[in-house]
Each structure stands twice: as C-alpha cells, then as structure tokens.
Backbone of each chain as ProteinMPNN parsed JSONL, in Angstrom:
{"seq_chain_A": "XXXXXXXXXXXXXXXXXXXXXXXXXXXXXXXXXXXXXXXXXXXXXXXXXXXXXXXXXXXXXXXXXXXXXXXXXXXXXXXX", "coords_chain_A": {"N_chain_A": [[12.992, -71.991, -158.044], [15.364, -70.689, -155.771], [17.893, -68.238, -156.301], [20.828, -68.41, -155.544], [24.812, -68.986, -154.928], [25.754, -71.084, -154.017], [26.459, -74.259, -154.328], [26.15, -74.897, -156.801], [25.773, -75.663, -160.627], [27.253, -73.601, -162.512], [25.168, -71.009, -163.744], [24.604, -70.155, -167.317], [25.082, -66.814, -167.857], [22.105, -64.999, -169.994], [22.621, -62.447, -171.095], [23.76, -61.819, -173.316], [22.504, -62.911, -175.575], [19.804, -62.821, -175.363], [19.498, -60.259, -174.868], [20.503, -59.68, -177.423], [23.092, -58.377, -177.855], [26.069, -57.387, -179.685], [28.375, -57.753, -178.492], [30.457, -56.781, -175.556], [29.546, -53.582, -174.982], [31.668, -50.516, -174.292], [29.987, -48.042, -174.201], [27.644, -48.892, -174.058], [25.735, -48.233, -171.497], [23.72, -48.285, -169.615], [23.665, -51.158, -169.516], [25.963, -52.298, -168.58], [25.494, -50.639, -165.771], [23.788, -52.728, -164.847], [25.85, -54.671, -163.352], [27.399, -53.659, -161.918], [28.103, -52.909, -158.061], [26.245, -51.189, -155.864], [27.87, -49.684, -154.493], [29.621, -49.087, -157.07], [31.464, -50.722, -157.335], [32.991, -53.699, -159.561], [30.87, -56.804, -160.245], [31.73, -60.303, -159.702], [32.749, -63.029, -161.605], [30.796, -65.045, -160.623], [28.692, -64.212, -159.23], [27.856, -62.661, -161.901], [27.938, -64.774, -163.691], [28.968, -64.62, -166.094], [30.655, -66.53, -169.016], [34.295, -66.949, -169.296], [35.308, -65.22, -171.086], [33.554, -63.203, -172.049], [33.211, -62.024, -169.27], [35.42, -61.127, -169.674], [35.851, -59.257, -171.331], [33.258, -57.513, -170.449], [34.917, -56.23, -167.881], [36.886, -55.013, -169.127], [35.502, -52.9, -170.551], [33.767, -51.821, -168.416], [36.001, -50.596, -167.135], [36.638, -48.649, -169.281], [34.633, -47.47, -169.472], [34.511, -46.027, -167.008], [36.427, -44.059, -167.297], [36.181, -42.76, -168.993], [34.215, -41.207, -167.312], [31.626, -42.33, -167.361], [30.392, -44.436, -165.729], [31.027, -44.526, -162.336], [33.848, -44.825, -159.999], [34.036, -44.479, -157.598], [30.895, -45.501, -155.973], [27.84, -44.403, -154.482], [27.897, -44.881, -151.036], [26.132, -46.094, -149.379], [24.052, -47.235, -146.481], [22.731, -50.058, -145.178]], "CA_chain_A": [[14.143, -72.228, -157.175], [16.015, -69.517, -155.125], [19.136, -68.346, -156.814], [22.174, -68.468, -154.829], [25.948, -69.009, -155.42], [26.039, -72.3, -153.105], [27.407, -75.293, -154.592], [24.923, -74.887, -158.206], [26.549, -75.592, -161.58], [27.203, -71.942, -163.019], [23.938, -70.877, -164.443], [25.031, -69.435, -167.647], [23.914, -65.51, -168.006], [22.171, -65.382, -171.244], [22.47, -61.341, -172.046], [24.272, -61.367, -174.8], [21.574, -63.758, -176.596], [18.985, -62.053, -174.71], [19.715, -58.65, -175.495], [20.907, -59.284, -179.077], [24.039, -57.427, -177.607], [27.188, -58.543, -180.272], [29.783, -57.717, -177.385], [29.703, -55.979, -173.964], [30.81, -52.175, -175.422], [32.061, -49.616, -173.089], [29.027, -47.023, -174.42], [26.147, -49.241, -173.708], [25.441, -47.969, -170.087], [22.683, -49.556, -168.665], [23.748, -52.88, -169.819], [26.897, -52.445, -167.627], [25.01, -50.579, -164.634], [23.418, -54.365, -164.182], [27.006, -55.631, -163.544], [28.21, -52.645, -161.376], [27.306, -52.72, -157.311], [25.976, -49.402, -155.743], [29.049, -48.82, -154.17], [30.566, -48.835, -158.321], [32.682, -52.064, -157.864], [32.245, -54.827, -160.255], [30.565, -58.254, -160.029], [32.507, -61.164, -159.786], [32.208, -63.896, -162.187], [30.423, -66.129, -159.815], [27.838, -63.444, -159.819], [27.527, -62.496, -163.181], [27.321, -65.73, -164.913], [29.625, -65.072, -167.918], [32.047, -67.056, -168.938], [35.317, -65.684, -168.863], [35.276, -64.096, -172.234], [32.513, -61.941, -171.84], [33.425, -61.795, -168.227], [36.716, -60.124, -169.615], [34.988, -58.324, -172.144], [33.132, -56.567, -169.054], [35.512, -55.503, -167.22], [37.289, -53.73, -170.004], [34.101, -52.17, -170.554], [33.533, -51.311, -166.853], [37.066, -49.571, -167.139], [36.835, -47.853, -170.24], [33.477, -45.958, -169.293], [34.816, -45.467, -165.757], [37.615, -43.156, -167.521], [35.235, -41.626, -169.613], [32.976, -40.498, -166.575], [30.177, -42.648, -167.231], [30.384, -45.072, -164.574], [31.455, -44.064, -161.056], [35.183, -45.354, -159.851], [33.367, -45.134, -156.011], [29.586, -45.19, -156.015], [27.447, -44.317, -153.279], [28.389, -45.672, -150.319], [24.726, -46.82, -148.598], [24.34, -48.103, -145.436], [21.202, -49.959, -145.271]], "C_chain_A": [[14.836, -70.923, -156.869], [17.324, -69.491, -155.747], [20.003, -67.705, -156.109], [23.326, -69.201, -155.547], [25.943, -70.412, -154.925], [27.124, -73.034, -153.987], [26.823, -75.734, -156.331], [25.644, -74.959, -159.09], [26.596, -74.121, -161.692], [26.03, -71.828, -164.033], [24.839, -70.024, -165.589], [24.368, -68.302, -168.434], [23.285, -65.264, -169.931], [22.045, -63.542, -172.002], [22.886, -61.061, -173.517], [23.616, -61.963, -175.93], [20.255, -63.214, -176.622], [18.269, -60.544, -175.126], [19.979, -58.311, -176.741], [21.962, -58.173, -179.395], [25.296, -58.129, -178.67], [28.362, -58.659, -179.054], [29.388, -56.681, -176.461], [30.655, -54.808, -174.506], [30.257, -51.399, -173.903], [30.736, -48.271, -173.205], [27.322, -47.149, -173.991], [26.1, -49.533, -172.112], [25.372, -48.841, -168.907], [23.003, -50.862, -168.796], [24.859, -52.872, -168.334], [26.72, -51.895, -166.231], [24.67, -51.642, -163.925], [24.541, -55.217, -163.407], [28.275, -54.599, -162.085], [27.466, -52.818, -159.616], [26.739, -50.875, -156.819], [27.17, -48.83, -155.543], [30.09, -48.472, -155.414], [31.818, -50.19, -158.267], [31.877, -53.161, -158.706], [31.814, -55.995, -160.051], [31.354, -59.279, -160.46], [31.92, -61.872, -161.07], [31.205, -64.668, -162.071], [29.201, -65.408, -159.806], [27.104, -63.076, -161.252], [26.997, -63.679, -163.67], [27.978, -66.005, -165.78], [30.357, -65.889, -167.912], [33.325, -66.058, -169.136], [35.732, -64.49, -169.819], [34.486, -62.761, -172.315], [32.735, -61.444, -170.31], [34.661, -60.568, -168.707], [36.473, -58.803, -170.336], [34.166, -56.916, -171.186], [33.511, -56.128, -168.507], [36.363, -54.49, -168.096], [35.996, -52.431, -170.885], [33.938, -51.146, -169.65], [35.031, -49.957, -166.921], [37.397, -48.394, -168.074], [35.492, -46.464, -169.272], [33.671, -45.201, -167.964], [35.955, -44.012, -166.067], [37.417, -42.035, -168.203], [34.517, -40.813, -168.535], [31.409, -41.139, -166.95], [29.701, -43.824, -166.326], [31.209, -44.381, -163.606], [32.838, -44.991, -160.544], [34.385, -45.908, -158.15], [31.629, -44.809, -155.911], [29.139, -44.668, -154.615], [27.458, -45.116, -152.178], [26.557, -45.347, -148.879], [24.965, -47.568, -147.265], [22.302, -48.547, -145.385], [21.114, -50.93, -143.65]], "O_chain_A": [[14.863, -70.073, -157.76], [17.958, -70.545, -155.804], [19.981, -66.477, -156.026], [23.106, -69.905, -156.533], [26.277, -71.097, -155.891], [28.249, -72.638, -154.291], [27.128, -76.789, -156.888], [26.645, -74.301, -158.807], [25.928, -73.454, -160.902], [25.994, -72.524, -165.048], [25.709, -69.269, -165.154], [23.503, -68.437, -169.3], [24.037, -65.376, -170.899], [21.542, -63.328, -173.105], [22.477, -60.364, -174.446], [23.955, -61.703, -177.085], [19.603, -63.112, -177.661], [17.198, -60.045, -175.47], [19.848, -57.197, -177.248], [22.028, -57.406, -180.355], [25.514, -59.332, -178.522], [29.074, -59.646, -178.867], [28.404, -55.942, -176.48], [31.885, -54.808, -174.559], [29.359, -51.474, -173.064], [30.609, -47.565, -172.204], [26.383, -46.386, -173.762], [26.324, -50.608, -171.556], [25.984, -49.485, -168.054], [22.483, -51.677, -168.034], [24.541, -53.368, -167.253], [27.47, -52.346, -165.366], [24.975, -51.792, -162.742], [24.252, -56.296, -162.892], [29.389, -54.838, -161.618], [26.237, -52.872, -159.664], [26.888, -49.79, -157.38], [27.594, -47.82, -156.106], [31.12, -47.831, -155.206], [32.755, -50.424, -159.031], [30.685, -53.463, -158.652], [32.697, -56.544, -159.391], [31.728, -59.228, -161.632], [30.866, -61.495, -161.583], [30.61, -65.08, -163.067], [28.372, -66.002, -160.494], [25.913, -63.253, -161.507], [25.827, -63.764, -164.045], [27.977, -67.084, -166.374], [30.89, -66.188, -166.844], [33.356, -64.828, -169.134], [36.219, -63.381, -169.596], [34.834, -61.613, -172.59], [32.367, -60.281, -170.144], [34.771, -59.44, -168.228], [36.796, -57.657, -170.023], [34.438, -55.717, -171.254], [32.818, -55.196, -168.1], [36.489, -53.307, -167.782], [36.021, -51.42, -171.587], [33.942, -49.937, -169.881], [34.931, -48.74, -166.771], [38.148, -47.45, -167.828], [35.522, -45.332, -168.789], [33.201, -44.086, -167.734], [36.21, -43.149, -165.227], [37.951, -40.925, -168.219], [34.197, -39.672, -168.869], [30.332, -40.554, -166.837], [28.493, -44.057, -166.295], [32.099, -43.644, -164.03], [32.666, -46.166, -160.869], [34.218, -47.033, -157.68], [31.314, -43.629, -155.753], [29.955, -44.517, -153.705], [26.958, -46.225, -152.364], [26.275, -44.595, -147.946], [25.893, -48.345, -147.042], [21.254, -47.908, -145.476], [20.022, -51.199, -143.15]]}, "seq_chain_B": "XXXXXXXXXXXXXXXXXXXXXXXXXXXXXXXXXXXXXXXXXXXXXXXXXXXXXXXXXXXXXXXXXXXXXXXXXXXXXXXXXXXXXXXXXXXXXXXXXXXXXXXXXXXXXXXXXXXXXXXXXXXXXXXXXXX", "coords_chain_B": {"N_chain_B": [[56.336, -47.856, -199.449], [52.98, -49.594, -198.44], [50.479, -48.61, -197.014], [49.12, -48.741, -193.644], [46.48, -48.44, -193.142], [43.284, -48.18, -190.797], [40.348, -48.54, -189.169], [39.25, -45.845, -186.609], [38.189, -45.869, -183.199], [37.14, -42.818, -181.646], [36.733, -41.675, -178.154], [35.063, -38.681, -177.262], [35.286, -36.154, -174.77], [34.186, -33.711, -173.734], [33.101, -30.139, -172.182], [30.056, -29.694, -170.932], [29.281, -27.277, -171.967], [30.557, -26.057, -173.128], [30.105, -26.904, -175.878], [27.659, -26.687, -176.547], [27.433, -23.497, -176.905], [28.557, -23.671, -178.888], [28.611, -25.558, -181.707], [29.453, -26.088, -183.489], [32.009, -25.283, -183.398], [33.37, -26.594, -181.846], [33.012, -29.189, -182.876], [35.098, -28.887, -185.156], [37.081, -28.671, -183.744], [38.198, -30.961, -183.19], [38.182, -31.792, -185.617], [40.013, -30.603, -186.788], [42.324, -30.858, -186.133], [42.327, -33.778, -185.812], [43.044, -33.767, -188.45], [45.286, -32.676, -189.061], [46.983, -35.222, -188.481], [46.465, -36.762, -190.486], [44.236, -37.979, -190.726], [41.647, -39.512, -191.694], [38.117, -38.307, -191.235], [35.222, -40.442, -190.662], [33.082, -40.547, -189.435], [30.836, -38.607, -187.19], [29.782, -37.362, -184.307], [27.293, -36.0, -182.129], [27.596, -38.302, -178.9], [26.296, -38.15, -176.584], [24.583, -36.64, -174.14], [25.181, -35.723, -171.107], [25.128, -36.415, -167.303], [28.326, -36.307, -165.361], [29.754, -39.246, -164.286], [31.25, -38.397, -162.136], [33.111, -35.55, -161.091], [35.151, -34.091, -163.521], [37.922, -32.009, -163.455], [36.764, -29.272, -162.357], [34.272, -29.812, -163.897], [31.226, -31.035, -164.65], [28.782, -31.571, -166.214], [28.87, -33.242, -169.505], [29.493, -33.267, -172.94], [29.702, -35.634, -174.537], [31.479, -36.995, -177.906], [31.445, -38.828, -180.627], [33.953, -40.517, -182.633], [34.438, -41.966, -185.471], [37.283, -42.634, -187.463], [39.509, -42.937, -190.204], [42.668, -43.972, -189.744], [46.511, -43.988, -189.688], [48.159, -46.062, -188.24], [50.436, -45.392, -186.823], [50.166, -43.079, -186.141], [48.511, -42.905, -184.333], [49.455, -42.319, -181.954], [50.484, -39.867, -181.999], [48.307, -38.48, -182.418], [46.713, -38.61, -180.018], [48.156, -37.24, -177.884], [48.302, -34.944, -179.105], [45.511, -34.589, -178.393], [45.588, -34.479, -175.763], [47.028, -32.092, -175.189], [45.181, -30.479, -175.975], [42.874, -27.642, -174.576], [40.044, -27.88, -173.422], [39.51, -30.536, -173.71], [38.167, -33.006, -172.478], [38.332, -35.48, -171.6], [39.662, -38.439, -173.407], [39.359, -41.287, -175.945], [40.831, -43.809, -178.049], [39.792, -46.433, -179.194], [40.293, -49.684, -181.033], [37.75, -50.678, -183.048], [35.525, -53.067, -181.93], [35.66, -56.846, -183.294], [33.485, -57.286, -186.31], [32.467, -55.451, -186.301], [31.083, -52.869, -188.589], [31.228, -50.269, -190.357], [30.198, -48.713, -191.723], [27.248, -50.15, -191.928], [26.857, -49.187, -189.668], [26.898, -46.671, -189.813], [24.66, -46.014, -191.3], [22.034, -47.614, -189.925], [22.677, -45.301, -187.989], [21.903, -43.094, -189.272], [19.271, -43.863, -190.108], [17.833, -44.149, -187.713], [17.723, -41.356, -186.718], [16.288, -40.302, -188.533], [13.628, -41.451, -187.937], [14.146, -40.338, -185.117], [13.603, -37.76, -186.035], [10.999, -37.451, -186.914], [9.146, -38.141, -185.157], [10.143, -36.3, -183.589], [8.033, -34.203, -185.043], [6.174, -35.224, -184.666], [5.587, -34.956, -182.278], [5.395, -32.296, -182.177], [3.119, -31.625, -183.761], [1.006, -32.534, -182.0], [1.045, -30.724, -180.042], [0.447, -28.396, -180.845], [-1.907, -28.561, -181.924], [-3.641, -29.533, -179.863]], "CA_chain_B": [[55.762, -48.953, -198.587], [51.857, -49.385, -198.308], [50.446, -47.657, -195.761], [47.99, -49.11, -192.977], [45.23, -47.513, -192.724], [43.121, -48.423, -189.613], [39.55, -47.598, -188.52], [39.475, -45.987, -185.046], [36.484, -45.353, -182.777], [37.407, -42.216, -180.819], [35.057, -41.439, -178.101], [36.082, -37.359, -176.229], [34.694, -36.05, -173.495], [33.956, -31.955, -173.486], [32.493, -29.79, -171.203], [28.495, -29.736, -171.982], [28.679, -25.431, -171.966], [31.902, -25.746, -174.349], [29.53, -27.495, -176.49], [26.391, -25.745, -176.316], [27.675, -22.513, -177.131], [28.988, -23.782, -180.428], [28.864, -27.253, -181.794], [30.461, -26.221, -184.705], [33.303, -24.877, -183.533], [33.694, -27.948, -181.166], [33.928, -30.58, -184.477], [35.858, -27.795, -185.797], [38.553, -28.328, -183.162], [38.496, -32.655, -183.254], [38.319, -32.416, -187.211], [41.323, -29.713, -187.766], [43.292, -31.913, -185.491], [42.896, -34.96, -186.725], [43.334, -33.63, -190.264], [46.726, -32.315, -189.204], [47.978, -36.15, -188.243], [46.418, -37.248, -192.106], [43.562, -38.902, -190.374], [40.022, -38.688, -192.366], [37.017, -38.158, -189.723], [34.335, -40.991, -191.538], [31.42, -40.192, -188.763], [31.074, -37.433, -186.514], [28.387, -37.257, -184.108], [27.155, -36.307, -180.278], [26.801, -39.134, -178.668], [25.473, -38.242, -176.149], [24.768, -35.236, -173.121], [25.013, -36.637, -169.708], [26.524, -35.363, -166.486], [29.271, -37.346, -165.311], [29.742, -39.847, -162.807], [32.594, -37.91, -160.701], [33.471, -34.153, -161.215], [36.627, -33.943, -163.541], [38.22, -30.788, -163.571], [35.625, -29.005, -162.364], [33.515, -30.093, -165.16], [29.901, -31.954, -164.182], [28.087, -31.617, -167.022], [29.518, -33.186, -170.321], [28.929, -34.044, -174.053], [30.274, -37.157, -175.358], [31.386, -37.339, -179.055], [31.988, -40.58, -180.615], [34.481, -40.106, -184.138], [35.02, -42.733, -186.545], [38.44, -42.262, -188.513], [40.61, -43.965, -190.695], [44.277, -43.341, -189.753], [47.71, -44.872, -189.576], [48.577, -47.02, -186.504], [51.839, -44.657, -186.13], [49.702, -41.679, -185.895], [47.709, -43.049, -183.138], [50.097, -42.044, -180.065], [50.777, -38.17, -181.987], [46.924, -37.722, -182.152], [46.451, -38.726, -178.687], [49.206, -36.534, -177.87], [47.856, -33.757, -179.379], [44.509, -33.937, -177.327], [45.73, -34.325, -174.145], [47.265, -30.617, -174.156], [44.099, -29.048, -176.079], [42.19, -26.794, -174.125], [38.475, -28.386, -173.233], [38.791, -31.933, -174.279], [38.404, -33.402, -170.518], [38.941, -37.523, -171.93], [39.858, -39.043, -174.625], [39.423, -42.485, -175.418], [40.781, -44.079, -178.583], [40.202, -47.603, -179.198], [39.775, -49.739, -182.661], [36.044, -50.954, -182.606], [35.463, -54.555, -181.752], [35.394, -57.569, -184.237], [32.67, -57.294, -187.021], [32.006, -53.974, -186.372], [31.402, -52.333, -190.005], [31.191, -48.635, -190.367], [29.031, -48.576, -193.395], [26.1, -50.541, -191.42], [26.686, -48.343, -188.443], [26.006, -44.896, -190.198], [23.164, -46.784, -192.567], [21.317, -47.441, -188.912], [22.405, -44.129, -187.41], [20.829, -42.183, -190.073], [17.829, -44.141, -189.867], [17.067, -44.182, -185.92], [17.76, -40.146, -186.539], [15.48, -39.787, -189.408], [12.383, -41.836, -187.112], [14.026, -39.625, -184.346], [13.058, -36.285, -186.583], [9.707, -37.995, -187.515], [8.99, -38.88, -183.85], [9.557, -35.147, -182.6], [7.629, -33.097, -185.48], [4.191, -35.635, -184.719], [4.611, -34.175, -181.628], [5.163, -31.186, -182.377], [1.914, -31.27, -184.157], [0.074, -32.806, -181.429], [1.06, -29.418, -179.129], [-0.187, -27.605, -181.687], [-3.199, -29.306, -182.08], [-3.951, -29.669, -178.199]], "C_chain_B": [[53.895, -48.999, -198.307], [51.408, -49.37, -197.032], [48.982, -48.586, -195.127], [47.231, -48.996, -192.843], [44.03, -48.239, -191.83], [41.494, -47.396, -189.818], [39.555, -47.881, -187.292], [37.955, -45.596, -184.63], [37.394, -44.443, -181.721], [35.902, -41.557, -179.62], [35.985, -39.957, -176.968], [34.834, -37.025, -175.592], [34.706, -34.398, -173.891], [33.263, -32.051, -172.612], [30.926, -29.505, -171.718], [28.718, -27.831, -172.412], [29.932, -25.246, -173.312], [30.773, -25.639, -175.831], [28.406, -27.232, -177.3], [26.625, -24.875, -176.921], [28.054, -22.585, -178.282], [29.599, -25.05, -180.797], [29.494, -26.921, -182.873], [31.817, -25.909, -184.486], [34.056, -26.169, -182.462], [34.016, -28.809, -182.199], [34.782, -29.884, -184.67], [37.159, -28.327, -185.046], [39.015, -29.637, -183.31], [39.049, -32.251, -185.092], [39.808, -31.66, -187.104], [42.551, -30.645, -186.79], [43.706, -33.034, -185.437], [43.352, -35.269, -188.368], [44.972, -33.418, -190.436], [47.62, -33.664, -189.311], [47.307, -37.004, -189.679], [44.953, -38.627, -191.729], [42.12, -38.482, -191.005], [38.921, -39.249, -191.415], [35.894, -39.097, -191.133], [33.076, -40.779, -190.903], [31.864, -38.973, -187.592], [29.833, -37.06, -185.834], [28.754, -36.774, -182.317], [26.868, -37.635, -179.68], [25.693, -39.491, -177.4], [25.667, -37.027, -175.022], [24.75, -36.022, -171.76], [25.813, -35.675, -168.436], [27.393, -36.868, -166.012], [29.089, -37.971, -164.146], [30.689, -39.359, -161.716], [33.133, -36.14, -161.704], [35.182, -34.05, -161.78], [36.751, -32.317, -164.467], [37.433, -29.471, -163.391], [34.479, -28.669, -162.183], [32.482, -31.566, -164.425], [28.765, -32.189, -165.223], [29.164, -32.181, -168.56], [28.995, -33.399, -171.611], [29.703, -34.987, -174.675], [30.131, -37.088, -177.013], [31.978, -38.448, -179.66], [32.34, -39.872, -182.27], [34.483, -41.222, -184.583], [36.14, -42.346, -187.46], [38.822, -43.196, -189.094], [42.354, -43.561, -191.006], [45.499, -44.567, -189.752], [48.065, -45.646, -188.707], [49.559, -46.079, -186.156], [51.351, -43.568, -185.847], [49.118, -41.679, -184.599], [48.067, -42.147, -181.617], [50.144, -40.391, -180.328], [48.748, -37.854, -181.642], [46.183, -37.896, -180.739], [47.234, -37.57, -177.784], [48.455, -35.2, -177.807], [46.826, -33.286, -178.653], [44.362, -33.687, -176.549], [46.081, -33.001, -173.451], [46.295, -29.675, -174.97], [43.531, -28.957, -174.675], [40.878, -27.424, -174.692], [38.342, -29.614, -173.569], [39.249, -32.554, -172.516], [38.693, -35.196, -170.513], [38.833, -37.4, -173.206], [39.581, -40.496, -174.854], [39.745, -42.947, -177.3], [40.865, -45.321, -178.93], [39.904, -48.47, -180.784], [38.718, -50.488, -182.18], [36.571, -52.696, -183.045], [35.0, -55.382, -183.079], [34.11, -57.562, -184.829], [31.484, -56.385, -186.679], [32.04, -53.563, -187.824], [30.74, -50.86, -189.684], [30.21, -48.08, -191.008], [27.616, -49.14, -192.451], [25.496, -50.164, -190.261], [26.047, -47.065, -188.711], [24.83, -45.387, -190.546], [22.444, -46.391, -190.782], [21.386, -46.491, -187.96], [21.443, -43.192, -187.568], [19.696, -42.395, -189.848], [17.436, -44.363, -188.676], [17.429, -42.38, -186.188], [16.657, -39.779, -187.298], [13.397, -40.632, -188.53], [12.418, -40.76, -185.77], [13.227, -37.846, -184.733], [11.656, -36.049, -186.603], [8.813, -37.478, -185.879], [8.339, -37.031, -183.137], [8.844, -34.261, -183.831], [6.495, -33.81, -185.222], [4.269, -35.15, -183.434], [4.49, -33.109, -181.314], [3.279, -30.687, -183.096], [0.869, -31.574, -183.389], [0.331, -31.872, -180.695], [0.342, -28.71, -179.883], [-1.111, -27.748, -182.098], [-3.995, -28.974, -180.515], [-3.761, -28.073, -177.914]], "O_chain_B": [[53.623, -47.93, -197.76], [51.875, -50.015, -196.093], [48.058, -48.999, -195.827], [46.888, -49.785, -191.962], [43.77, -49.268, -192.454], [41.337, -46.265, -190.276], [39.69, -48.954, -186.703], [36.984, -45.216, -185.283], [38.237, -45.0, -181.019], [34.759, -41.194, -179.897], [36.987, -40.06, -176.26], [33.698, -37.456, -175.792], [35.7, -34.127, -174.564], [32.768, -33.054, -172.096], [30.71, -29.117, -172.867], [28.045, -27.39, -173.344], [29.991, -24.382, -174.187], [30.647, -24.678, -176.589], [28.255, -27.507, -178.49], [26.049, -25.032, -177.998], [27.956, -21.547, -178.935], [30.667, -25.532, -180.422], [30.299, -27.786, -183.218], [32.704, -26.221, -185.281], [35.251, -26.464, -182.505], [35.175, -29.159, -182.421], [35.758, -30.418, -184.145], [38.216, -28.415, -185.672], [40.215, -29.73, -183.566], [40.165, -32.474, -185.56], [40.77, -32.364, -187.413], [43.674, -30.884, -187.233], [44.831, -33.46, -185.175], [43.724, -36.206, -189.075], [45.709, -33.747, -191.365], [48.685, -33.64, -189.928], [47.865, -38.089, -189.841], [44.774, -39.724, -192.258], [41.58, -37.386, -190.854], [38.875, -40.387, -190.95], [35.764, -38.629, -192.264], [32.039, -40.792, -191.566], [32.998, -38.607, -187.283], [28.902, -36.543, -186.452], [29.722, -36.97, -181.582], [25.783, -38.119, -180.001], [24.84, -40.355, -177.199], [26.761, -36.466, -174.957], [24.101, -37.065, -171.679], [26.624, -34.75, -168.484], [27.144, -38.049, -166.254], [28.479, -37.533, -163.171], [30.831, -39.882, -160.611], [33.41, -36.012, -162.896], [36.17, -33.967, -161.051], [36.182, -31.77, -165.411], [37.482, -28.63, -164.289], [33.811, -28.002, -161.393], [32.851, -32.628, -163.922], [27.882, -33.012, -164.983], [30.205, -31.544, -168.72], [27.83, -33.792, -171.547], [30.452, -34.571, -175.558], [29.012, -37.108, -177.526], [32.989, -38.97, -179.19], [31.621, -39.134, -182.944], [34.585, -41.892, -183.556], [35.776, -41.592, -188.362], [38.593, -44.336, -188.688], [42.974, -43.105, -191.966], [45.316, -45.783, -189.807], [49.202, -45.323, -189.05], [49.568, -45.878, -184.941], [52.101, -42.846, -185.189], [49.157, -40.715, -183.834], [47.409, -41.629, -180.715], [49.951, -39.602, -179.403], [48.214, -37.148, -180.787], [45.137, -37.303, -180.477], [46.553, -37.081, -176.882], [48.1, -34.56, -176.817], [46.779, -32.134, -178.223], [43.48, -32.941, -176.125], [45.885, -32.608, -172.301], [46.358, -28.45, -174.867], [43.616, -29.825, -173.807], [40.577, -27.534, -175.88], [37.201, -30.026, -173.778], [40.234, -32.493, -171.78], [39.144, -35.901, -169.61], [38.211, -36.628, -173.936], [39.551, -41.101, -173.783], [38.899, -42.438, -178.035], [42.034, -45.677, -179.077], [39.297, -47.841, -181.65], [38.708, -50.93, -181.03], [37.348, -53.252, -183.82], [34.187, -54.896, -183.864], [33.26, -57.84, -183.983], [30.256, -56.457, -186.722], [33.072, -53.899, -188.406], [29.885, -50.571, -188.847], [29.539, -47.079, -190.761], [26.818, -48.212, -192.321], [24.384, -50.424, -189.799], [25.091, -46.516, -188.163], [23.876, -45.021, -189.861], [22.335, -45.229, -190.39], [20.529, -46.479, -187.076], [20.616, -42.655, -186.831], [18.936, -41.516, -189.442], [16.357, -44.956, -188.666], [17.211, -42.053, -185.021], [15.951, -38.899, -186.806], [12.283, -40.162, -188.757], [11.38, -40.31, -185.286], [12.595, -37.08, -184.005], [11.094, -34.97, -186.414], [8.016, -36.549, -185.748], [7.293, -36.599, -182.652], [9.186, -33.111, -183.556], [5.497, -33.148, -185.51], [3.169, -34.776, -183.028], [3.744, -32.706, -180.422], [2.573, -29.703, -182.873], [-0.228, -31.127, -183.723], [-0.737, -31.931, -180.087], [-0.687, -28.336, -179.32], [-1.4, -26.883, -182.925], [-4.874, -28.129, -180.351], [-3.893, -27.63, -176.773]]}, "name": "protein", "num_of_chains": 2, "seq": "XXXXXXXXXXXXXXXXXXXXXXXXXXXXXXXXXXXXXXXXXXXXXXXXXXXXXXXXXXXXXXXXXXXXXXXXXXXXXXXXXXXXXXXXXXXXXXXXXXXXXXXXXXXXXXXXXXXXXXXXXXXXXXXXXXXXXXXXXXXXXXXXXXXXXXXXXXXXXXXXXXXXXXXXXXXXXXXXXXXXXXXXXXXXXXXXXXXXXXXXXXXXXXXXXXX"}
C-alpha cells in the first residue's frame, strides 16, 4: 500500500524499537537527519509518526544540535 | 546543609585547529574551569571532529567534546557563565542526561568500542604492512 497522510489511522513510527534507540538524543545525528527536510525544517507529527512524546523529545533534539552546529537552522534551499 | 550533587552532560564546541594543535591544553582549559566552580570532570572525551552546519564565528571546522561532571545545581549558571567569555569555546551546551542514563555503563561501553576501535586500526595497520 502507498503511504500517504490522507485520512489513514497514524501508522505508528517504530524507531525507537527499531533502532534500540532509549530516547531521541541531541548527539545521535543521522537518526535526526531522517526527521529534518533538505531545506533543515522539521517534520511534522503527521509525518513522522511519533507520538507526541517522542515527537517532543525530537524537537528538543532538533534544537539542541541546531545550536551546537550540527544540524543546519536553514538547509539548502533546492529547487527541483 | 547536604549538598546536591548532580550529574551533568556538557557537550562544547571548539575550533577543530584550537584543538589539533594541543588537545591537552584544550581539556586543560574545560577541566581548570570547572574545577574552579567545585565541579569533578567524571568523563572527558572528543566526541567527535566534524565541520559545522553554518559558519559560527568564522569557525567551519570544529571538535565536539562531550564532559560528564558531577556538580551543584547552583553552580550550573556560574559555570556557564564562565564559558561564554573564554576565549575559543564557540557553544556550550549543558544539559542533565536523560532518564536511565548511568555513567558507569556509559564509560564501561566507551572503553570497550575504543579498545575494538585500537584493535580494528593496528590489523590494519598490519595488513599495509603486509600488502
């Protein structure tokens, strides 16, 4: 089945079971590159998957490493 | 009154050439500074070399060190304080590490992904030297 946002229960994302991640930290990169678009803004909920805990968990993540310099505040801005 | 004591996860930001040029005198400058606010450094590591995602101050190249301490809660805001007007620390970030985090099971598996990492580069050191 094609996965779209439509009208679908919320599939729920299974990284953190997946990955054998205990919590979404601000150091583990790549995990949070998945979650980031090119242009460096973050994915909605509705996107993601998480629930809102780990959803929140993510974004304080996303903000921490953004302050550090390891995520981008404005990513590349693509035109495709 | 008995005193709080707190582990923190600090994670700082340098410039990679600060770094390079003398890693000792880089801990050198975190440790004598957190020793001054009575804070004891429990890990102490690079965590990592990277360049950054956006040019601060600049600084494009950096090294990431991640501290472990155990300090006071009231000390928190002076030792933040203090880093913001050294000379070469380009972020700071001090936060207390997330629920059922342990410190002790963190070094244990540091050591040992460093000691496979040592392993790792002298086999191939011996396979250059072989080849």
């Amino acid at each position: 089945m094609k996965s779209g946002f439509g009208k679908r229960r919320r599939r729920l994302d299974p990284i953190l079971k997946k990955k054998r991640v205990a919590f979404i930290d601000y150091k583990n990169v790549r995990l949070l590159t998945k979650y980031i678009t090119p242009q460096g803004k973050m994915a909605g909920a509705k996107r993601t998957g998480l629930c809102t805990q780990n959803q929140r968990q993510l974004m304080v993540a996303i903000k921490r490493a953004r302050f550090l310099g390891l995520l981008p505040y404005i990513g590349t801005t693509t035109k495709d | 009154m008995e005193k709080s004591n707190r582990i923190y996860e600090g994670m700082f930001v340098l410039p990679q050439t600060f770094v390079r040029e003398d890693k000792e005198r880089a801990f050198e400058l975190l440790t004598s500074a957190l020793a001054k606010h009575d804070a004891e450094v429990k890990y102490m590591d690079i965590w990592s070399e990277r360049s950054l995602a956006y040019e601060i101050n600049h600084v494009r190249e950096a090294s990431y060190v991640l501290v472990y301490f155990e300090a006071e809660s009231e000390s928190i805001a002076k030792i933040e304080r203090t880093f913001r007007i050294t000379d070469n620390i380009l972020r700071l970030l001090v936060v207390r590490p997330e629920k059922g985090f342990e410190l002790d099971t963190f070094i244990k598996e540091e050591s040992l992904k460093k000691e496979e990492q040592a392993k790792l580069a002298e086999e191939t050191k011996g396979e250059e030297v072989k080849s």
